[in-house]
DRENVOKE-428892 format. One record per residue (C-alpha): x, y, z; residue number from 1; residue in one letter. Coordinates in Angstrom, 2 decimals, decimal comma, padded with zeros to 5 digits, always signed. Layout:
<atoms>
<atom <X Y Z> NUM A>
...
</atoms>
This chain:
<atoms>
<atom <-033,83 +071,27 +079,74> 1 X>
<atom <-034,33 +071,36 +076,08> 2 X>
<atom <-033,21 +067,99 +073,85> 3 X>
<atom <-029,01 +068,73 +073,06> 4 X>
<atom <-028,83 +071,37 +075,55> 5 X>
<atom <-025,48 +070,67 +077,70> 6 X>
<atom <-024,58 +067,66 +076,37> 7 X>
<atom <-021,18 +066,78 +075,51> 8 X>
<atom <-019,29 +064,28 +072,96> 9 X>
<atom <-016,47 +063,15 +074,36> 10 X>
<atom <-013,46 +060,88 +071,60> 11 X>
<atom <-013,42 +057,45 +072,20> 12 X>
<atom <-009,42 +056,43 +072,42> 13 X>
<atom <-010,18 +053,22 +071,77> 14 X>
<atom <-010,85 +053,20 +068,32> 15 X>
<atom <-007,55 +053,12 +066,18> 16 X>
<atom <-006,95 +056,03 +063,68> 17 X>
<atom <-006,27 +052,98 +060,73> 18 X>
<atom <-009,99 +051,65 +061,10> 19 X>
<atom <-011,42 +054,86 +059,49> 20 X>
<atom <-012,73 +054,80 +056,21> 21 X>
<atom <-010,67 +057,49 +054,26> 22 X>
<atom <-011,92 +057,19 +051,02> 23 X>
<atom <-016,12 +057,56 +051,76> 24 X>
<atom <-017,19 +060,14 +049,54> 25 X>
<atom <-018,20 +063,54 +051,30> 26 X>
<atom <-021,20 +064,72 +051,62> 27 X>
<atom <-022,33 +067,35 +048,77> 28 X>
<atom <-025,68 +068,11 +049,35> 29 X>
<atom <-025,41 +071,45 +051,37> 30 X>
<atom <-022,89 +073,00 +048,03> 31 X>
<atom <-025,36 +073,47 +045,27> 32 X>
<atom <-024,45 +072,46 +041,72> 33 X>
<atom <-021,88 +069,63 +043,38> 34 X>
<atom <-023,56 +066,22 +043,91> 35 X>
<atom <-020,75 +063,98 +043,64> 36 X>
<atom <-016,93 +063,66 +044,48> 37 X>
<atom <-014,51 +063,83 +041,98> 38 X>
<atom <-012,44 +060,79 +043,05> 39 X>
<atom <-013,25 +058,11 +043,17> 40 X>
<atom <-016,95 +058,51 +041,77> 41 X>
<atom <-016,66 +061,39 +038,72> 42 X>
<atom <-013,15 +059,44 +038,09> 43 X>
<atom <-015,02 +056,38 +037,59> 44 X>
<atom <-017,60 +057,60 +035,21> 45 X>
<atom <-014,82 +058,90 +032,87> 46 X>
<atom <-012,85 +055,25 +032,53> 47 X>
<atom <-015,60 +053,28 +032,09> 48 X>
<atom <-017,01 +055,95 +029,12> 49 X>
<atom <-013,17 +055,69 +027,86> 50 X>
<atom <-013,29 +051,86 +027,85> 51 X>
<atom <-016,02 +051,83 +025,65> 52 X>
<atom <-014,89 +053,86 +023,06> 53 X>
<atom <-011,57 +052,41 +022,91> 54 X>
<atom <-013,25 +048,43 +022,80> 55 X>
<atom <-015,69 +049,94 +020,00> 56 X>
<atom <-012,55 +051,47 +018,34> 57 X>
<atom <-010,49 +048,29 +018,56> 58 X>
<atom <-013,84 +046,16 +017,19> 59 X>
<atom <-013,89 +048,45 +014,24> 60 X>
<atom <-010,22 +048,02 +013,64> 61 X>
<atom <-010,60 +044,11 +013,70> 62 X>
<atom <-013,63 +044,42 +010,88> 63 X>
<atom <-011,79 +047,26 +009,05> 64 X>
<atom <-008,17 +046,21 +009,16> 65 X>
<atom <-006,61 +049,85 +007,58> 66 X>
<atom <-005,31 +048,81 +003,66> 67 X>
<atom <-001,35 +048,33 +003,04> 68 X>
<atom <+000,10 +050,26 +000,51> 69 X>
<atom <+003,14 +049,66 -001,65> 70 X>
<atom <+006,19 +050,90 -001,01> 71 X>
<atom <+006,30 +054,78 -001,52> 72 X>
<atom <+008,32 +055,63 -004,70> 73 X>
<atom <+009,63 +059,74 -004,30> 74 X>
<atom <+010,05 +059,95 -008,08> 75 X>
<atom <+006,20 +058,95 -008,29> 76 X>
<atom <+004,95 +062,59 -008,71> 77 X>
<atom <+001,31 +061,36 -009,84> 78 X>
<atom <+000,80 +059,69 -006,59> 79 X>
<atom <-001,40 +062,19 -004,65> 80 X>
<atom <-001,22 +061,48 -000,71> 81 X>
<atom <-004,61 +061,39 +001,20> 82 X>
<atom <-004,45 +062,22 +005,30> 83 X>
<atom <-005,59 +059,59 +007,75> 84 X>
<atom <-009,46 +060,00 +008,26> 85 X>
<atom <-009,18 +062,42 +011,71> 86 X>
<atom <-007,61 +064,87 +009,56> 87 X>
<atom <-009,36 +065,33 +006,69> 88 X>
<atom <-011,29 +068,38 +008,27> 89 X>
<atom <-007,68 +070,27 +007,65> 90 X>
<atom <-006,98 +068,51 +004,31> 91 X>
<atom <-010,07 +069,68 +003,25> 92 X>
<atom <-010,31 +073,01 +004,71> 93 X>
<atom <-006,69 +073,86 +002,64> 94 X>
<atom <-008,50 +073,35 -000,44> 95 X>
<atom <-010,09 +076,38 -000,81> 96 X>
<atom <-008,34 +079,69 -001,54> 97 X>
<atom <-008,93 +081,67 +001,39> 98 X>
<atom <-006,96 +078,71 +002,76> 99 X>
<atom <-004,36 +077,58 -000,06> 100 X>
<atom <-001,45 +078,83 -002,42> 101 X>
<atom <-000,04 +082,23 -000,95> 102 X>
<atom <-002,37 +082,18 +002,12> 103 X>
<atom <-001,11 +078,52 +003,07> 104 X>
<atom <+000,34 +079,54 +005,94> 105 X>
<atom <-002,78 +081,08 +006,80> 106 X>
<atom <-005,05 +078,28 +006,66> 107 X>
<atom <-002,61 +075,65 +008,18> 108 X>
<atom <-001,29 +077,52 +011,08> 109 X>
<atom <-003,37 +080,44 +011,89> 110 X>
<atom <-006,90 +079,33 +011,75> 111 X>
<atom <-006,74 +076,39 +013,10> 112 X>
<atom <-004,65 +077,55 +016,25> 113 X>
<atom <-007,26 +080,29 +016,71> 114 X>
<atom <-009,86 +077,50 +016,77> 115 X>
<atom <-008,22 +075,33 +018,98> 116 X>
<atom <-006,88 +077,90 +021,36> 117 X>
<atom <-010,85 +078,96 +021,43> 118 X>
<atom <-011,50 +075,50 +022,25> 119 X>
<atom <-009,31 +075,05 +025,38> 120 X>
<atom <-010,24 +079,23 +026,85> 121 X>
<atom <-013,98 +077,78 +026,25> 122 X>
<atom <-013,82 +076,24 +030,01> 123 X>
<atom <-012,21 +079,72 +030,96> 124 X>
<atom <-014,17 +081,95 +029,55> 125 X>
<atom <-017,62 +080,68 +031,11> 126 X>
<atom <-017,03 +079,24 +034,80> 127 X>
<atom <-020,42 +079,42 +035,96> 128 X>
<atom <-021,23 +076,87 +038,58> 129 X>
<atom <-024,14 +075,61 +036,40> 130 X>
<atom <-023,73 +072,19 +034,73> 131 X>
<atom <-026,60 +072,15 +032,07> 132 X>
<atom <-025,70 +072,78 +028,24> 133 X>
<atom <-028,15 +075,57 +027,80> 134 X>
<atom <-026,66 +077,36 +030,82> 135 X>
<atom <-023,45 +077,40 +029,60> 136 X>
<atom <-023,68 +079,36 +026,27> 137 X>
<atom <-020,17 +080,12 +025,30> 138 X>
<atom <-019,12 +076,37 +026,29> 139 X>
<atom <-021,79 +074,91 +024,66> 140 X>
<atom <-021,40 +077,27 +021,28> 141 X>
<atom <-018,03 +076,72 +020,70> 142 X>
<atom <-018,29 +072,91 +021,17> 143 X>
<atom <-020,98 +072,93 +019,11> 144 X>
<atom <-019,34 +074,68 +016,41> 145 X>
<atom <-016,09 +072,95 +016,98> 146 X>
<atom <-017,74 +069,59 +016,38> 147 X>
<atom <-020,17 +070,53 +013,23> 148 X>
<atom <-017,13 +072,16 +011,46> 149 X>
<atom <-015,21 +069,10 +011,77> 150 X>
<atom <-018,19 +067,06 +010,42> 151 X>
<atom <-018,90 +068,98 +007,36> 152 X>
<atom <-015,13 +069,13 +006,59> 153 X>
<atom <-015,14 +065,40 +007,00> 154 X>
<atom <-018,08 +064,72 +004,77> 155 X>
<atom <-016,92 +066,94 +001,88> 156 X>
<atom <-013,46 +065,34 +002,00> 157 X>
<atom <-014,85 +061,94 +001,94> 158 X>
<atom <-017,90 +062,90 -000,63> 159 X>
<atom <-015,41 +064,49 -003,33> 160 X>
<atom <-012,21 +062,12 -003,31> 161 X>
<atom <-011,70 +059,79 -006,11> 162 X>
<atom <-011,15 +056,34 -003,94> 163 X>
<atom <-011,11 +054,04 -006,78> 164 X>
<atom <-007,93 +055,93 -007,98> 165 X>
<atom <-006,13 +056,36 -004,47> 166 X>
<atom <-006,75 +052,49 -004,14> 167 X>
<atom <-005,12 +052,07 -007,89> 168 X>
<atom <-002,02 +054,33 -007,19> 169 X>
<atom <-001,06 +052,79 -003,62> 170 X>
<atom <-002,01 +048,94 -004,69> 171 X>
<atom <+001,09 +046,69 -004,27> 172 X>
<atom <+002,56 +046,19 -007,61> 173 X>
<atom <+003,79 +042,88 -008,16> 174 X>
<atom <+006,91 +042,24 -009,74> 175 X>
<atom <+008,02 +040,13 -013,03> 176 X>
<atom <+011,11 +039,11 -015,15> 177 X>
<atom <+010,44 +041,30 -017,58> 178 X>
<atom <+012,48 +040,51 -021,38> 179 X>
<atom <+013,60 +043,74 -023,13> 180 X>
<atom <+014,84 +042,38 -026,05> 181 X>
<atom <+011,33 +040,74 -027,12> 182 X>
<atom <+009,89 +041,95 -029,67> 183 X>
<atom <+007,00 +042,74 -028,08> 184 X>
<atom <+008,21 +044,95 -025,62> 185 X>
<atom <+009,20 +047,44 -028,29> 186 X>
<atom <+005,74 +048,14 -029,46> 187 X>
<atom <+005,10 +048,41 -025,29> 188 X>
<atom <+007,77 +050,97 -025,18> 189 X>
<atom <+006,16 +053,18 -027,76> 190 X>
<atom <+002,99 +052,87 -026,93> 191 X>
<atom <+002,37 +051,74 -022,71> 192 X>
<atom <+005,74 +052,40 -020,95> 193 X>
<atom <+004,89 +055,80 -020,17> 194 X>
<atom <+001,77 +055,46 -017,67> 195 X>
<atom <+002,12 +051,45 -016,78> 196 X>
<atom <+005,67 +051,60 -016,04> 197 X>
<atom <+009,12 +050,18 -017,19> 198 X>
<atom <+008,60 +046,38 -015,80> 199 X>
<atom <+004,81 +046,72 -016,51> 200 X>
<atom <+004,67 +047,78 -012,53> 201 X>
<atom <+001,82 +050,20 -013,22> 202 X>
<atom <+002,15 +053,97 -012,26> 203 X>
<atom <+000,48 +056,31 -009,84> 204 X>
<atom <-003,10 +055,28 -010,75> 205 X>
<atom <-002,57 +053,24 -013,75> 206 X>
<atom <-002,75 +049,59 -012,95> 207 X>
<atom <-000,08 +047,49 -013,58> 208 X>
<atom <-000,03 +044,84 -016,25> 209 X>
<atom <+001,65 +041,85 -014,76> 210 X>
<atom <-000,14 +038,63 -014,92> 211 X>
<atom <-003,31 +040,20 -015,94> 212 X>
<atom <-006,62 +037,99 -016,18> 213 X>
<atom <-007,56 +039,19 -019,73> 214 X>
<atom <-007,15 +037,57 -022,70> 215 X>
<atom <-005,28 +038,80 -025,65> 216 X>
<atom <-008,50 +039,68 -027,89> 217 X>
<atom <-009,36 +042,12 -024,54> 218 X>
<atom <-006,01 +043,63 -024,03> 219 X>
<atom <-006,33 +044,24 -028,00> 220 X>
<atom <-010,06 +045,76 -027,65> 221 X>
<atom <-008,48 +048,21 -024,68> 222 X>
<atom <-005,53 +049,00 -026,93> 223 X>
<atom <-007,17 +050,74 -029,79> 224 X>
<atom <-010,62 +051,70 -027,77> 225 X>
<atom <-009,49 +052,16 -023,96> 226 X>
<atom <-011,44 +051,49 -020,83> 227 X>
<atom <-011,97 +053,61 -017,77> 228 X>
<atom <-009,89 +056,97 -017,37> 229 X>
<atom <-007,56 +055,54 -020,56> 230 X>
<atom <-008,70 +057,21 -023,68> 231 X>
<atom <-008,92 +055,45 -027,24> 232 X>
<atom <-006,38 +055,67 -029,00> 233 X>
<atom <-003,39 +055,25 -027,93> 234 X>
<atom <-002,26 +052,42 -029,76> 235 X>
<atom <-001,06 +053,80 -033,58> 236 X>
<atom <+000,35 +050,57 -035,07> 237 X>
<atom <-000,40 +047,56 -036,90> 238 X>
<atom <-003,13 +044,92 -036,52> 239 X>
<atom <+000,17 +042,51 -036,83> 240 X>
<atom <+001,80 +044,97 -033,85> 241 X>
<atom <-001,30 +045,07 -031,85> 242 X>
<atom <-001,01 +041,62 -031,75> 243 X>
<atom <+002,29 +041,08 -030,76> 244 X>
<atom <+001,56 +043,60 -028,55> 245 X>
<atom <-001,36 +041,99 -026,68> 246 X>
<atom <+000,71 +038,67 -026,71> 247 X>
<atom <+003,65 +039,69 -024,67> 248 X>
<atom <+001,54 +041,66 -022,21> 249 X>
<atom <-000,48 +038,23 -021,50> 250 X>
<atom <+003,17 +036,11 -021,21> 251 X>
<atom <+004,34 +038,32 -018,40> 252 X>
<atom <+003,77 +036,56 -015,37> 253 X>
<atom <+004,44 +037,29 -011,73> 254 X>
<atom <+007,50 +036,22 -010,05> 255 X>
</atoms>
């Protein structure tokens, strides 16, 4: 008699149907391409690669608390709004014209829902069995794609805003009891109200002037010769105004 031949297995009744071990993995090997069950081992995997990324995301927020702005004005028209950073890819992309003015609609809605749509067919489109990158062409070109796009977007966003001016135009502006009948405040009228504001508040991305750390001989000196993006000048008066001038700028103090 050969070994197996005529033998028979027979159920043993004693062992209860709650002592089995349900949740043992099958056995994979004999279906090629599929080494592992999806829950709970796959499953697994996919937390603990989420975890990280969200404790590295919550370290950076810690070290990089995001900056608070001041209170959003609607009659501000020189304050230009900038996106969060995960979509400046789209803020950028709508700066060119294939992508801006009369083709807006174009470049916000069109384009990017064929790119996304491509995106989520990508799994669709190639469902070969195979689980390395360079087997999986279409899956691995339009990730690939997908992902340098959204880098180079990104960078040129980042490379070519002015963030010296967006943190001018959103700092908080602090407030002061400003006199309107001084003398001084005249000469500010004529010469200052228009970009640093009625109560010296500052304006878009024109700092304000409340309880400023220069001295009067430096608020002269920017005045008549201007500093930064404010041109010389803009002050036409008096050396007597000037002074008056630079005098009731450096008495305005914060509440």
């Amino acid at each position: 008699m050969h070994r197996g031949k005529g033998m028979k297995f027979v159920g043993d009744s004693r062992i209860k149907a709650s002592d089995r071990m349900p949740n043992i993995p099958k056995d994979y090997s004999e279906y090629p391409g599929k080494t592992e069950a999806f829950y709970p081992d796959f499953l697994l995997k996919e937390w603990l690669v989420g975890a990280v990324f969200l404790i590295g995301f919550l370290c950076l927020t810690i070290v990089a608390p995001p900056p608070l702005e001041r209170i959003a004005d609607a009659t501000d028209t020189a304050y230009i709004p900038m996106p969060d950073w995960y979509f400046l890819f789209l803020y950028q992309f709508l700066k060119y014209s294939f992508a801006s003015g009369k083709w807006t609609v174009l470049g916000a809605f069109i384009i990017p829902g064929i790119a996304f749509t491509a995106l989520l067919l990508a799994p669709f489109l190639d469902r070969g069995p195979k689980r390395r990158p360079l087997e999986r062409p279409l899956a691995t070109g339009f990730m690939l794609l997908g992902v340098a796009a959204v880098f180079y977007l990104t960078w040129e966003a980042a490379a070519h805003h002015d963030w010296e001016a967006a943190k001018r135009q959103g700092e908080i502006r602090v407030e002061a009891e400003v006199d309107k009948s001084h003398e001084g405040y005249a000469i500010y009228e004529q010469s200052c109200l228009a970009c640093h504001g009625e109560n010296l508040e500052g304006s878009g991305a024109n700092p304000g002037l409340v309880g400023t750390e220069k001295s009067v001989d430096e608020i002269k000196d920017i005045a008549v010769n201007g500093i930064g993006a404010m041109p010389s000048g803009i002050f036409q008066g008096t050396d007597e105004e000037l002074e008056k001038l630079a005098e009731f700028i450096k008495s305005i103090e914060a509440k």
